[in-house]
C-alpha positions as a printed NumPy array, in Angstrom:
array([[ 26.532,  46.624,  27.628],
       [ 26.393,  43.685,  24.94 ],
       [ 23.078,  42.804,  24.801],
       [ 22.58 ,  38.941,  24.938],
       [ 20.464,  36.786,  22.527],
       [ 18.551,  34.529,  23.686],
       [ 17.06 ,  31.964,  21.525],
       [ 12.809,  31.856,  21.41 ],
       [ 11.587,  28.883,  19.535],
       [  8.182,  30.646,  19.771],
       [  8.15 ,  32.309,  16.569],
       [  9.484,  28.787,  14.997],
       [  7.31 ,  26.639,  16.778],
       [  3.92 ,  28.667,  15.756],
       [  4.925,  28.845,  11.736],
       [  6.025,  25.634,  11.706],
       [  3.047,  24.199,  13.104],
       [  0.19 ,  26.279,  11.324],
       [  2.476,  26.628,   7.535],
       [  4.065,  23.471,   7.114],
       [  0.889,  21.809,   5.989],
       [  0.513,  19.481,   3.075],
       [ -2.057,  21.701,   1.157],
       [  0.543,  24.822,   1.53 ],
       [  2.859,  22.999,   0.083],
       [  0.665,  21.695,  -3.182],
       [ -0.218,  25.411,  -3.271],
       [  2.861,  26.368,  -3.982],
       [  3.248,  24.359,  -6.592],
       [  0.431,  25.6  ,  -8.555],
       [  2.029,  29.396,  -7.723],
       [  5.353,  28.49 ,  -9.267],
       [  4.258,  25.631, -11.536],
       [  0.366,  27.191, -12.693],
       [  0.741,  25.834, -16.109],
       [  2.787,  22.932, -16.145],
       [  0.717,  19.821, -16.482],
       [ -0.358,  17.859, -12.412],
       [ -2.368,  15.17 , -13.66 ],
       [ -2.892,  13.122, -17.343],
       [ -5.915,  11.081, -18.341],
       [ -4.843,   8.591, -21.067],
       [ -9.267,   7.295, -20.772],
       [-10.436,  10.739, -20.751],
       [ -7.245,  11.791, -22.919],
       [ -7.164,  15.341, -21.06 ],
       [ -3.935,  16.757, -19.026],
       [ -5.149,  19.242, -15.746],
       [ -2.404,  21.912, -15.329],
       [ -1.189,  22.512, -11.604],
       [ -3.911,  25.597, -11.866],
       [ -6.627,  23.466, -13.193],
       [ -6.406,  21.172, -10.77 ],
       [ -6.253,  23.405,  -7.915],
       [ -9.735,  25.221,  -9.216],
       [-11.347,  21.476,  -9.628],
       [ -9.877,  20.825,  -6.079],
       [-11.702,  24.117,  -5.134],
       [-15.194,  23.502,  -6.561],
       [-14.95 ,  20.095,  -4.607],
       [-14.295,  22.325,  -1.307],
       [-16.596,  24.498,  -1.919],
       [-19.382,  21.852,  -2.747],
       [-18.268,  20.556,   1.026],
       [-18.444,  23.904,   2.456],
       [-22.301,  23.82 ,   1.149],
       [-22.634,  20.81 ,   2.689],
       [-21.686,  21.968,   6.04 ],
       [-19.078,  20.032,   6.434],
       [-16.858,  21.101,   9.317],
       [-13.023,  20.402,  10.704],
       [-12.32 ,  16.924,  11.376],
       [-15.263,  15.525,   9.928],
       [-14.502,  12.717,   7.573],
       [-14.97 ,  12.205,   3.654],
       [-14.871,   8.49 ,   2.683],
       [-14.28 ,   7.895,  -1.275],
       [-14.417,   4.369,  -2.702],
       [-12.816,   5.09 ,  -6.459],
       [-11.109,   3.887,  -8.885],
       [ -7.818,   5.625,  -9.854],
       [ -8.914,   8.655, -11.221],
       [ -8.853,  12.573, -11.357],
       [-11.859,  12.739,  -8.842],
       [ -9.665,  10.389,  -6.248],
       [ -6.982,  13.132,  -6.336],
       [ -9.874,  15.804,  -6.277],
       [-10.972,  13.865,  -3.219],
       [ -7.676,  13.838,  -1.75 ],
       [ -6.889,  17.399,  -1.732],
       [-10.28 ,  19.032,  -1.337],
       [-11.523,  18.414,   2.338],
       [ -7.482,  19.821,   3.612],
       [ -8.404,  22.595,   2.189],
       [-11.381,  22.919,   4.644],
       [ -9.811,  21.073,   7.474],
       [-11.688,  17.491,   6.748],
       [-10.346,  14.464,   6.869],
       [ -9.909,  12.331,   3.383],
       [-10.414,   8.708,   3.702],
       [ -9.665,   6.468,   0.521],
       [-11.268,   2.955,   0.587],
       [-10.665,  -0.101,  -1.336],
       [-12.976,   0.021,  -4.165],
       [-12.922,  -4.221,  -4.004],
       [-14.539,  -4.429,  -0.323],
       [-17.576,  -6.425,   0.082],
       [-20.768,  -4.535,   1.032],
       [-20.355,  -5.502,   4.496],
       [-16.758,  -4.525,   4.368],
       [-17.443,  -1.228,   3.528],
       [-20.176,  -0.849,   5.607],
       [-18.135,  -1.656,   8.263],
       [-15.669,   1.506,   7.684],
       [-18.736,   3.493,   7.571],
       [-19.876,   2.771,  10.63 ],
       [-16.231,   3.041,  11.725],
       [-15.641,   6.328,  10.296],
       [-19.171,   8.504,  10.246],
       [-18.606,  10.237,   7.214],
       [-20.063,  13.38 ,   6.607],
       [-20.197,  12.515,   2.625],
       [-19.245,   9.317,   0.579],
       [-18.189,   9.452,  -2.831],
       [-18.255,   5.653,  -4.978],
       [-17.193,   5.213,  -8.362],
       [-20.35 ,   4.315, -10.378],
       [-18.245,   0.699, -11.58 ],
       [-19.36 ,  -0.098,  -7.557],
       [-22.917,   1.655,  -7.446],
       [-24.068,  -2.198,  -6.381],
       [-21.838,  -2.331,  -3.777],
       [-22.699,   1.226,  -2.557],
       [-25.887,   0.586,  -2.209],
       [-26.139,  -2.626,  -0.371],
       [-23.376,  -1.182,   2.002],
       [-25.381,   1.975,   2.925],
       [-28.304,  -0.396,   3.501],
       [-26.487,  -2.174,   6.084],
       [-24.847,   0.474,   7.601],
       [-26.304,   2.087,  10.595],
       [-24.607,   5.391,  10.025],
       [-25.974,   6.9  ,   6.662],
       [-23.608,  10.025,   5.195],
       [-25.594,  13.191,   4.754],
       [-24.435,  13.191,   1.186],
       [-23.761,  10.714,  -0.959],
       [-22.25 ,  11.155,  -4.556],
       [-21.623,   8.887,  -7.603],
       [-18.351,   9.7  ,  -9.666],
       [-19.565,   8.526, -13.281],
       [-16.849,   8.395, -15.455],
       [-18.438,   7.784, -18.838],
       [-21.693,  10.204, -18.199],
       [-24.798,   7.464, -18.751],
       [-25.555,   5.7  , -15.402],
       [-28.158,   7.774, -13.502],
       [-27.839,   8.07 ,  -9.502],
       [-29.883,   6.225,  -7.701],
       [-32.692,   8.577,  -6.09 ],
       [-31.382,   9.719,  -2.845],
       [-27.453,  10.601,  -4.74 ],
       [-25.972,  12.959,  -7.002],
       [-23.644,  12.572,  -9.322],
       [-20.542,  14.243,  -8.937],
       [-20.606,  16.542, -11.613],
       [-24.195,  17.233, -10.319],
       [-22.612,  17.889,  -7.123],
       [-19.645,  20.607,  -8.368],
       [-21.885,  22.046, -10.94 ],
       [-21.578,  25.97 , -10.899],
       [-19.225,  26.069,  -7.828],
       [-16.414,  28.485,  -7.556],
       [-12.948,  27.732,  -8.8  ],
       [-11.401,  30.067,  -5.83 ],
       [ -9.731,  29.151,  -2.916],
       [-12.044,  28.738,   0.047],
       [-12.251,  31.255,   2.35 ],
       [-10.84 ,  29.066,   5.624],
       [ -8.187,  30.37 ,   8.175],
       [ -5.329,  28.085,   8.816],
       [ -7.845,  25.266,   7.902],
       [ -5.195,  22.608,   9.206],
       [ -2.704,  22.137,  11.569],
       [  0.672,  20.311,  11.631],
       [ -0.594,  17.28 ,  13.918],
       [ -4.05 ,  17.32 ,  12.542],
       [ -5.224,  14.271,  11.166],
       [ -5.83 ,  14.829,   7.57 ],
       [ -5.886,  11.462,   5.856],
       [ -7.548,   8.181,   6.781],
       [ -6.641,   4.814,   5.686],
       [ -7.819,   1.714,   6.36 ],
       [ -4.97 ,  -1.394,   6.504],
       [ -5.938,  -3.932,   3.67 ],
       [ -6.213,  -6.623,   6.28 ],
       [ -3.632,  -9.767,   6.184],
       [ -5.298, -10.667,   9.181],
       [ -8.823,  -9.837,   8.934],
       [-11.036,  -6.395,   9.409],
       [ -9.871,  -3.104,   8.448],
       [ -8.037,  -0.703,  11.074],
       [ -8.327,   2.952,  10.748],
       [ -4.812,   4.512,  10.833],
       [ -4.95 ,   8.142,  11.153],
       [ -2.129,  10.245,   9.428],
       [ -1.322,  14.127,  10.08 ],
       [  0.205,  16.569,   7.997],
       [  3.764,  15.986,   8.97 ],
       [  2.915,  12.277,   8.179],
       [  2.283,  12.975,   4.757],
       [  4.465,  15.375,   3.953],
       [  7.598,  13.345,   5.43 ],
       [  6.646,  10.516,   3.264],
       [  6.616,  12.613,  -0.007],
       [ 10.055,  13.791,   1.388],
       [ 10.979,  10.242,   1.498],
       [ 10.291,   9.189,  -1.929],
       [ 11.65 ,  12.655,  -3.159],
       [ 14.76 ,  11.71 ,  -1.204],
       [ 14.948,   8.048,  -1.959],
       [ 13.762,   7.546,  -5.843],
       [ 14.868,  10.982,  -6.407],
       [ 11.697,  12.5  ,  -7.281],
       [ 11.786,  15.915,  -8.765],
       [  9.213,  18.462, -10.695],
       [ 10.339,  17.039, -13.876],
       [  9.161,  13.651, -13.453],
       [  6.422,  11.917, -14.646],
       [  4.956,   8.896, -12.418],
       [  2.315,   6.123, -12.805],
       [  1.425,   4.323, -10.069],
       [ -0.228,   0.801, -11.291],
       [ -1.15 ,   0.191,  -7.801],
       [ -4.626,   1.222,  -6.767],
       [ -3.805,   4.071,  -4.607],
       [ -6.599,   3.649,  -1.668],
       [ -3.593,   2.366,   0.204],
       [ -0.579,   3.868,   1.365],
       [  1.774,   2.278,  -1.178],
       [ -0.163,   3.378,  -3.579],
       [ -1.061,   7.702,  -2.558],
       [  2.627,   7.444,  -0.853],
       [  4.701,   5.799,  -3.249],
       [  5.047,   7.954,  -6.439],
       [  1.028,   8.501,  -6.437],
       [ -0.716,  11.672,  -5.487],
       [  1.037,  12.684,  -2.127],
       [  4.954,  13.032,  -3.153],
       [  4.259,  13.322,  -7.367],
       [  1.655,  16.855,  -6.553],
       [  3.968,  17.925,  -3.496],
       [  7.206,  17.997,  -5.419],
       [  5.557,  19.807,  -8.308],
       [  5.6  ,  16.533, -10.629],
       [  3.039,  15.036, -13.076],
       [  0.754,  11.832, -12.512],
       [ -0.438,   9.808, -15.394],
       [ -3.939,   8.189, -14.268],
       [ -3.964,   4.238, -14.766],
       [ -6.845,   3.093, -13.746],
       [ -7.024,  -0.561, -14.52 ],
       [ -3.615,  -2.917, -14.238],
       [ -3.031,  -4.337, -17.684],
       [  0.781,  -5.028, -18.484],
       [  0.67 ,  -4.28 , -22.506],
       [ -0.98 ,  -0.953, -21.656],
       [  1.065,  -0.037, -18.704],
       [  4.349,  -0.342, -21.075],
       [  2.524,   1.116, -24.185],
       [  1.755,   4.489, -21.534],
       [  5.474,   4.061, -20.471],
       [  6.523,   4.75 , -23.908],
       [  3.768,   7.115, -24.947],
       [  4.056,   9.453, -21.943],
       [  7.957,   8.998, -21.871],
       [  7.297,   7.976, -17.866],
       [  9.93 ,   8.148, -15.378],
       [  9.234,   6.271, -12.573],
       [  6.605,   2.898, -12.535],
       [  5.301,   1.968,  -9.264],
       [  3.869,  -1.577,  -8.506],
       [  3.954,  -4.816,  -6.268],
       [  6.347,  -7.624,  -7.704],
       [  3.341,  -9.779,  -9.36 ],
       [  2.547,  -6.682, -11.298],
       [  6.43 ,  -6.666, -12.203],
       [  6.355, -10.059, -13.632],
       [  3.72 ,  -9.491, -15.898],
       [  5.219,  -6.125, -17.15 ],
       [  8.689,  -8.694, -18.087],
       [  6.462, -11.235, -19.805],
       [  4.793,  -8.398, -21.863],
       [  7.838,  -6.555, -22.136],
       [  9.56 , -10.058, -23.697],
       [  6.579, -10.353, -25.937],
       [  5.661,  -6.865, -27.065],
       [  9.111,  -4.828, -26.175],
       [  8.609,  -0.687, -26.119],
       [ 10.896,   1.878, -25.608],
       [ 12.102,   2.202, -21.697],
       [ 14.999,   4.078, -22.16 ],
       [ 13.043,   7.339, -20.221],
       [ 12.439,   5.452, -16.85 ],
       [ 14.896,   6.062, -14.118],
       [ 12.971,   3.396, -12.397],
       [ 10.768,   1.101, -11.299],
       [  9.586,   1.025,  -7.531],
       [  7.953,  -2.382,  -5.877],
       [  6.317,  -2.805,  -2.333],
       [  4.396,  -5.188,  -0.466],
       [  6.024,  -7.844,  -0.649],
       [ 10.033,  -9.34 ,  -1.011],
       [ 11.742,  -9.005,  -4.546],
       [ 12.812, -12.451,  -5.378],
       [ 16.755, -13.048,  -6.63 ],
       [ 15.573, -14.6  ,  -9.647],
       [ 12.646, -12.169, -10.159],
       [ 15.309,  -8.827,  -9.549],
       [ 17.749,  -9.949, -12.31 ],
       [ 14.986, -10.513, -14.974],
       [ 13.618,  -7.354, -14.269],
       [ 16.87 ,  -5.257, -14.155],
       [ 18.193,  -7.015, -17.845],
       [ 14.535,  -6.86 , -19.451],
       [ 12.829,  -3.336, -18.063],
       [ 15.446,  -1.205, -16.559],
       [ 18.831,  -1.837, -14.504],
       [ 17.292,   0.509, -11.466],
       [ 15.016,  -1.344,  -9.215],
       [ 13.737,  -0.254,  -6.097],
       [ 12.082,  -2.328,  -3.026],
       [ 10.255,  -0.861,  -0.429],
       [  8.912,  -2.509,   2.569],
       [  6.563,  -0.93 ,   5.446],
       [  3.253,  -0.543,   6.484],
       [  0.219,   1.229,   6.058],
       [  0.65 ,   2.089,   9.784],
       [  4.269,   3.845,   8.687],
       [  4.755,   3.584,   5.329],
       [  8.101,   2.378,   3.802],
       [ 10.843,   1.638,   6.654],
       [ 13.386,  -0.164,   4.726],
       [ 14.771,  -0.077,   1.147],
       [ 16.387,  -2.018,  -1.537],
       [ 18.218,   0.389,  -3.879],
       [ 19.669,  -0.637,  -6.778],
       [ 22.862,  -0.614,  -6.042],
       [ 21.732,  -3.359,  -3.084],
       [ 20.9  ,  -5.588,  -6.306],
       [ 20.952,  -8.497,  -7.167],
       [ 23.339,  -9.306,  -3.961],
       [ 20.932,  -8.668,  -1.664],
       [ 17.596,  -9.576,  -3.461],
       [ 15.045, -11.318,  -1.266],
       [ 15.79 ,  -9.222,   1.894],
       [ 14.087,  -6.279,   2.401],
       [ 17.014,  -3.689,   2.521],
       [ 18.133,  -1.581,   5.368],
       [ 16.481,   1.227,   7.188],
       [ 15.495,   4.537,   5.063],
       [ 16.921,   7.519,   5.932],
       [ 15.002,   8.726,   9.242],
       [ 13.912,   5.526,  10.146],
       [ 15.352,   2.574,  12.669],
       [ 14.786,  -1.101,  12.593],
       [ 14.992,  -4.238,  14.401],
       [ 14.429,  -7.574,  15.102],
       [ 13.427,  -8.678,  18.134],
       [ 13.114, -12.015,  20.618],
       [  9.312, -13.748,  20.434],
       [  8.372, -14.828,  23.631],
       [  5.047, -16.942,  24.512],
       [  4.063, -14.963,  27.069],
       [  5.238, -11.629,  26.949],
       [  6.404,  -8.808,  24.528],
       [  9.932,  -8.413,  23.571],
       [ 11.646,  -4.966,  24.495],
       [ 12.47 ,  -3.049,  22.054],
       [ 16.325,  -3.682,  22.894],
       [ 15.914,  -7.331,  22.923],
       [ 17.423,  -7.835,  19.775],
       [ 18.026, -11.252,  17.968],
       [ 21.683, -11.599,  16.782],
       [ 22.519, -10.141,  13.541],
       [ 23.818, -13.283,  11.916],
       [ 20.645, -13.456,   9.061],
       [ 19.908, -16.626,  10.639],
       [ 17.731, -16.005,  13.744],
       [ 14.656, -15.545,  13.396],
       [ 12.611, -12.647,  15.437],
       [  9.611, -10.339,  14.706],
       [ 10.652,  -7.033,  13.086],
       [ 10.085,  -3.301,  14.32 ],
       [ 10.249,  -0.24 ,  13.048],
       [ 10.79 ,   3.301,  14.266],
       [  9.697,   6.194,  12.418],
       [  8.541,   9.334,  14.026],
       [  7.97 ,  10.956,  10.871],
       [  5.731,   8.821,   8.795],
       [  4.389,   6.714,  11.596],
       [  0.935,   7.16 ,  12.759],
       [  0.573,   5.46 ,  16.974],
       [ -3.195,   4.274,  17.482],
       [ -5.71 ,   3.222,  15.505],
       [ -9.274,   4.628,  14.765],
       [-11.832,   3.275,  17.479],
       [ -9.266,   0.507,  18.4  ],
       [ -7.87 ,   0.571,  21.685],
       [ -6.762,  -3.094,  21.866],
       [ -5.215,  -3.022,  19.009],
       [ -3.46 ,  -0.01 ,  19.178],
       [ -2.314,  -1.508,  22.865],
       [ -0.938,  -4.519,  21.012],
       [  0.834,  -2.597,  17.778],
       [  2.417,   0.376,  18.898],
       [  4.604,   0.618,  22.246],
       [  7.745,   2.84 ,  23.156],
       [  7.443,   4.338,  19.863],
       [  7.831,   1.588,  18.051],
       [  5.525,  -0.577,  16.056],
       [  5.386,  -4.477,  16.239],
       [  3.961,  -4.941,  12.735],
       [  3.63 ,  -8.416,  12.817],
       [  6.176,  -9.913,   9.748],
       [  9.014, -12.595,  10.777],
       [ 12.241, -11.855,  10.088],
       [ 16.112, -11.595,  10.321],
       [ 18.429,  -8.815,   9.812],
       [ 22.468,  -9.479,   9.223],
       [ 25.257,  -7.488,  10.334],
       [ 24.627,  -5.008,   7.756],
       [ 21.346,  -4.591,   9.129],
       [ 19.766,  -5.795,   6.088],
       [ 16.514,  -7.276,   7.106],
       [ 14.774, -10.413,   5.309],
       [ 11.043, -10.75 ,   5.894],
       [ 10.282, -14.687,   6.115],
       [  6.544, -14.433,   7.255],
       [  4.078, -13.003,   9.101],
       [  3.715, -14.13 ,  12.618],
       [  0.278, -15.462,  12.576],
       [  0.956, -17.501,   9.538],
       [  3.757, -19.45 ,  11.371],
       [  3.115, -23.495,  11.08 ],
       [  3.648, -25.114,  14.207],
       [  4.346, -28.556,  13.173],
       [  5.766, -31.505,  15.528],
       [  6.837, -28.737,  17.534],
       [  8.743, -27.011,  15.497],
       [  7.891, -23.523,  13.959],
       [  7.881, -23.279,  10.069],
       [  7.92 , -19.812,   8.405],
       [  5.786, -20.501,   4.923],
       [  7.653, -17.718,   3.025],
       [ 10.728, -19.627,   2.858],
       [  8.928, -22.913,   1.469],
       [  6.916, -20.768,  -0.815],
       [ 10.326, -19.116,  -2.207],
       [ 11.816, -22.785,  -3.378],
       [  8.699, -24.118,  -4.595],
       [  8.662, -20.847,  -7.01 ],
       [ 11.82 , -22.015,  -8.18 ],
       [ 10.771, -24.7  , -10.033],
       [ 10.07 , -23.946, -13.509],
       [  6.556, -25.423, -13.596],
       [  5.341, -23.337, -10.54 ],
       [  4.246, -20.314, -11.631],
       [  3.271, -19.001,  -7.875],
       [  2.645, -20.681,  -4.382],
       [  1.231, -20.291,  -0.988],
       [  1.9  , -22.424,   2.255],
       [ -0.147, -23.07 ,   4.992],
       [ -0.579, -25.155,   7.848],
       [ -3.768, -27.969,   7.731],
       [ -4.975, -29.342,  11.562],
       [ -3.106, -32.575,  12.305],
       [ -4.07 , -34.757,  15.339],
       [ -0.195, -35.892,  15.647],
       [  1.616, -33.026,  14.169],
       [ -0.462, -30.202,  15.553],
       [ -0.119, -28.976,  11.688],
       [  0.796, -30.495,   8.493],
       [  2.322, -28.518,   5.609],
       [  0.047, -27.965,   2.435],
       [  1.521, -25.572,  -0.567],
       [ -0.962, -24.257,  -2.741],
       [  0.15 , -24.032,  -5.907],
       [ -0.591, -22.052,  -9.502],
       [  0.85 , -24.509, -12.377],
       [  3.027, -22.764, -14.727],
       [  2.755, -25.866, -17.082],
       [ -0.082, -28.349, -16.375],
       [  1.872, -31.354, -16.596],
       [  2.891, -30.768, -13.324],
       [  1.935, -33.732, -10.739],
       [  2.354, -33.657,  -6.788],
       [  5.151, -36.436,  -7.114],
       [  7.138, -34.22 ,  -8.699],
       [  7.009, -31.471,  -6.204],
       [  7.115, -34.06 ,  -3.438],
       [ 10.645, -35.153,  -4.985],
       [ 11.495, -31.257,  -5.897],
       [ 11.153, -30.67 ,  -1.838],
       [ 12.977, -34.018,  -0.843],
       [ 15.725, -33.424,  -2.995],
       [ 16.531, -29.805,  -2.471],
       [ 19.579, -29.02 ,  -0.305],
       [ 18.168, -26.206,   1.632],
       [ 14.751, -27.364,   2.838],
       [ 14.682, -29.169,   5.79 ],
       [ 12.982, -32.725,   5.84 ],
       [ 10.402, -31.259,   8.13 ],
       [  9.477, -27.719,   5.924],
       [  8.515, -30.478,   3.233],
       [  5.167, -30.274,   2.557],
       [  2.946, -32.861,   3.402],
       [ -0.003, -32.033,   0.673],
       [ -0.525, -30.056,  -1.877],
       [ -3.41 , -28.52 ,  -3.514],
       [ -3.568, -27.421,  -7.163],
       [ -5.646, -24.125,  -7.863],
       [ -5.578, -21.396, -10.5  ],
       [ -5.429, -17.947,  -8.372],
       [ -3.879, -17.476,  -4.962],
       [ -5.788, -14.192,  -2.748],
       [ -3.94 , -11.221,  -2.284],
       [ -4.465,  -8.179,  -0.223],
       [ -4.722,  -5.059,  -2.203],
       [ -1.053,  -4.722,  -1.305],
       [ -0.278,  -7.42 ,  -3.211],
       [  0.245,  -9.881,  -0.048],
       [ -0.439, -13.429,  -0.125],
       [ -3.477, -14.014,   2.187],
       [ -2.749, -16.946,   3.993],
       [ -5.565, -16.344,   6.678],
       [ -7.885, -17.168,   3.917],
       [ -5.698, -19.848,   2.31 ],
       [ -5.799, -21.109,   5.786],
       [ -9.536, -21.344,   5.85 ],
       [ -9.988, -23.445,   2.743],
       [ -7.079, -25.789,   4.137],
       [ -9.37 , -26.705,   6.664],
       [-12.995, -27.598,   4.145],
       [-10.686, -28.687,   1.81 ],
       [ -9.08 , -31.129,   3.814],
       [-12.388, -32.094,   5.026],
       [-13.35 , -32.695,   1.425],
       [-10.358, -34.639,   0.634],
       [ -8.876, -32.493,  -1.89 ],
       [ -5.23 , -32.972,  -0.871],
       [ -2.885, -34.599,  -2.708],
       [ -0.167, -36.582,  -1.224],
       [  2.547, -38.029,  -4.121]])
């Protein structure tokens, strides 16, 4: 009798689940890849092989493991880019803790707030932000059981109740720790905290198949491949910055990092060229100060097979500089910290479709939905695909996406629903599908009753060649409800308020009523560490500045 198979997804189900972990997989690299360079200091001027790093990972872990520090409990680090962030990173998976970068810009209470938030077993601050450490522990209720300085340059001493890090890893083992299956697929591993367009920090929680779908997604999308070399200019506490060509896809495909850890244009081309780099990652203002040093100081780029921007939309005007000046292949990403990059811009999208957002990635699906006043839109309640309605944008992605936040019920009510998330951003999408963000929903101006998306104001008045960057907001108005008001960075200093005022009247695609009303000349705009435009904050000095009569009219 032929005996019958039967299919048991047992066996599958178990390996897949307790092997297909992020650490295995940076393990593996430093089996097949044990003394090819991981990770380049230009500072410190020292290059970790894939089996160096994994010992410095390992006297981390072990330092941890002396510290008690159990599954699932949480290791906050507030650093600079550096070797010790990517120490930080990797250690606590390989003892089943969770790694939580922070931005090393928060304000004391900021960060005392994610403390408090988070409970960390041990917090690790870059000695540049020892004075913000230690006003944030003092307002914190929860205080860490360890807490541990990363000194860079060797000559600031801790303060009493710290160690310094190389204090802390001193004499520990360079061995893999002794842990059975220390993670799981769905285990939460990493910890981020959104950079906040619209105030506090949310905790989003990401698993193993979280981050190790996103490395497969900028493996799959840039390519990325062992041979590469990547610098990130972004600080990598966020998810554009670990996820997109930083520590998560660069170690898991077996590739090399070069540390920056401060943005300065000359220097990031000067390391392009020294390091022969292959891929540069960074949001669009870093991009335009990269051409302008590029124009003035020009290096060899011929060894980068690109340069990848996120967090905000890629200008038409912006995309072809960049492509004729730095290199032909430019890449846009857009997403979330909640789901990382959902849509993409390759370069054979430019310079056609510069200023939209791109199309879905690969395993992801997006739409744009209805806005009602007093309900949620259904996922299938789609706006029509004619790029000219405008609806709030969702995304799909069971991969990368996390679905609650940390301590944040509410929140996590309001974001994520029938597997989708309703991230907030304004939008259309054509009948391509290509999707063009044109605001975030809570910085919609409601003026005379109509509703006025700042982005596309902000994109003409960066048109004119004495605006070097803007930012509109809506001002209370008795009779309108709102008035307009663009803040706005002179590129030359003759410019006057008139000639905006005519710039706006006389330009054939800006409606009489998007004109702004009054503007407001200052010399920095605030952006999220995303590089997004803050317009919650801009909105708040609209309101004393108004009341201080700081407007300008014509």
């Amino acid at each position: 009798m032929e005996q019958q198979f039967t299919y048991d997804v047992r066996m599958f189900k178990d390996t897949f689940e307790n092997e297909f972990t992020y650490i295995n997989g940076f393990m593996r690299n430093v089996h097949r890849f044990a003394g090819r360079p991981a990770l380049t200091d230009p500072v410190r001027e020292r290059t970790w092989t894939y089996a160096q790093l994994n010992g410095e990972v390992n006297r981390l872990a072990h330092a941890l493991l002396g510290d008690g520090v159990g599954k699932n409990e949480v290791i906050v680090y507030q650093l600079l880019n550096s070797a010790e962030f990517v120490f930080s990173y990797l250690a606590p998976q390989k003892i089943g803790a969770i790694n939580c970068p922070i931005n090393f810009k928060l304000s004391p209470g900021e960060t005392a707030f994610i403390l408090d938030d988070s409970k960390p077993a041990v917090y690790i601050y870059d000695a540049e932000i020892k004075e913000t450490a230690e006003q944030a522990l003092a307002m914190a209720k929860h205080r860490p059981r360890r807490i541990v300085m990363v000194d860079m340059n060797g000559n600031q001493e801790a303060p009493a109740d710290h160690i310094t890090y190389s204090e802390y890893v001193q004499d520990k083992r360079e061995h893999n720790p002794d842990i059975e299956r220390p993670s799981h697929i769905y285990d939460e591993i990493t910890r981020l905290y959104t950079s906040g367009t619209t105030g506090q920090p949310k905790g989003v929680p990401i698993n193993n198949i979280n981050d190790i779908l996103s490395a497969h997604d900028v493996a799959m999308h840039f390519p990325l491949n062992p041979t590469d070399k990547t610098m990130n200019m972004s600080p990598w506490f966020h998810r554009g910055g670990i996820h997109s060509g930083g520590p998560t896809p660069s170690l898991y495909v077996g590739a090399e990092i070069v540390i920056l850890r401060y943005f300065h244009p000359k220097t990031c081309l000067e390391l392009a060229e020294k390091y022969n780099l292959t891929f540069l990652i960074g949001a669009p203002p870093m991009l335009k100060m990269l051409y302008d040093a590029q124009k003035k100081h020009p290096v060899d780029l011929s060894k980068l097979k690109g340069i990848v921007t996120m967090g905000a939309p890629l200008e038409r005007e912006d995309c072809i500089k960049f492509q004729e000046t730095l290199t032909p292949n430019i890449f846009n990403g857009y997403g979330t910290s909640e789901a990382f990059w959902n849509t993409f811009l390759r370069p054979y999208d430019l310079p056609e479709m510069a200023g939209s957002a791109g199309r879905s990635c690969t395993d992801d699906d997006v739409a744009v939905v209805k806005v009602y006043p007093d309900r949620r839109a259904e996922p299938d309640e789609v706006v029509a695909r004619d790029g000219s309605e405008v609806g709030e944008i969702i995304v799909k992605s069971p991969g990368k996406s996390t679905y609650a936040y940390v301590n944040n019920p509410n929140e996590s009510e309001r974001v994520f629903y029938k597997g989708w998330v309703y991230i907030g951003d304004m939008g259309t999408w054509d009948e391509n599908e290509f999707v063009t963000v044109v605001g975030r929903k809570n910085d919609m101006i409601v003026s005379s009753g109509e509703n006025i998306h700042p982005v596309q104001i902000e994109e003409i008045l960066n048109q004119h060649p004495k605006v070097k960057e803007s930012v509109v907001v809506g001002a209370p108005d008795e009779l309108r409800g709102e008035s307009i008001v663009a803040y706005v960075i002179k590129e030359d200093p003759e410019l006057t308020a008139k000639e905006l005022n005519k710039y706006c009247s006389d330009h054939p695609m800006l409606a009489n009523y998007k004109k702004p009303r009054f503007y407001r000349f200052i010399d920095e705009l605030p952006y999220t560490a995303t590089g997004k435009k803050k317009h919650f904050v801009v909105k708040q000095m609209a309101v004393e500045d108004q009341k201080n009569g700081l407007f300008e009219r014509q």
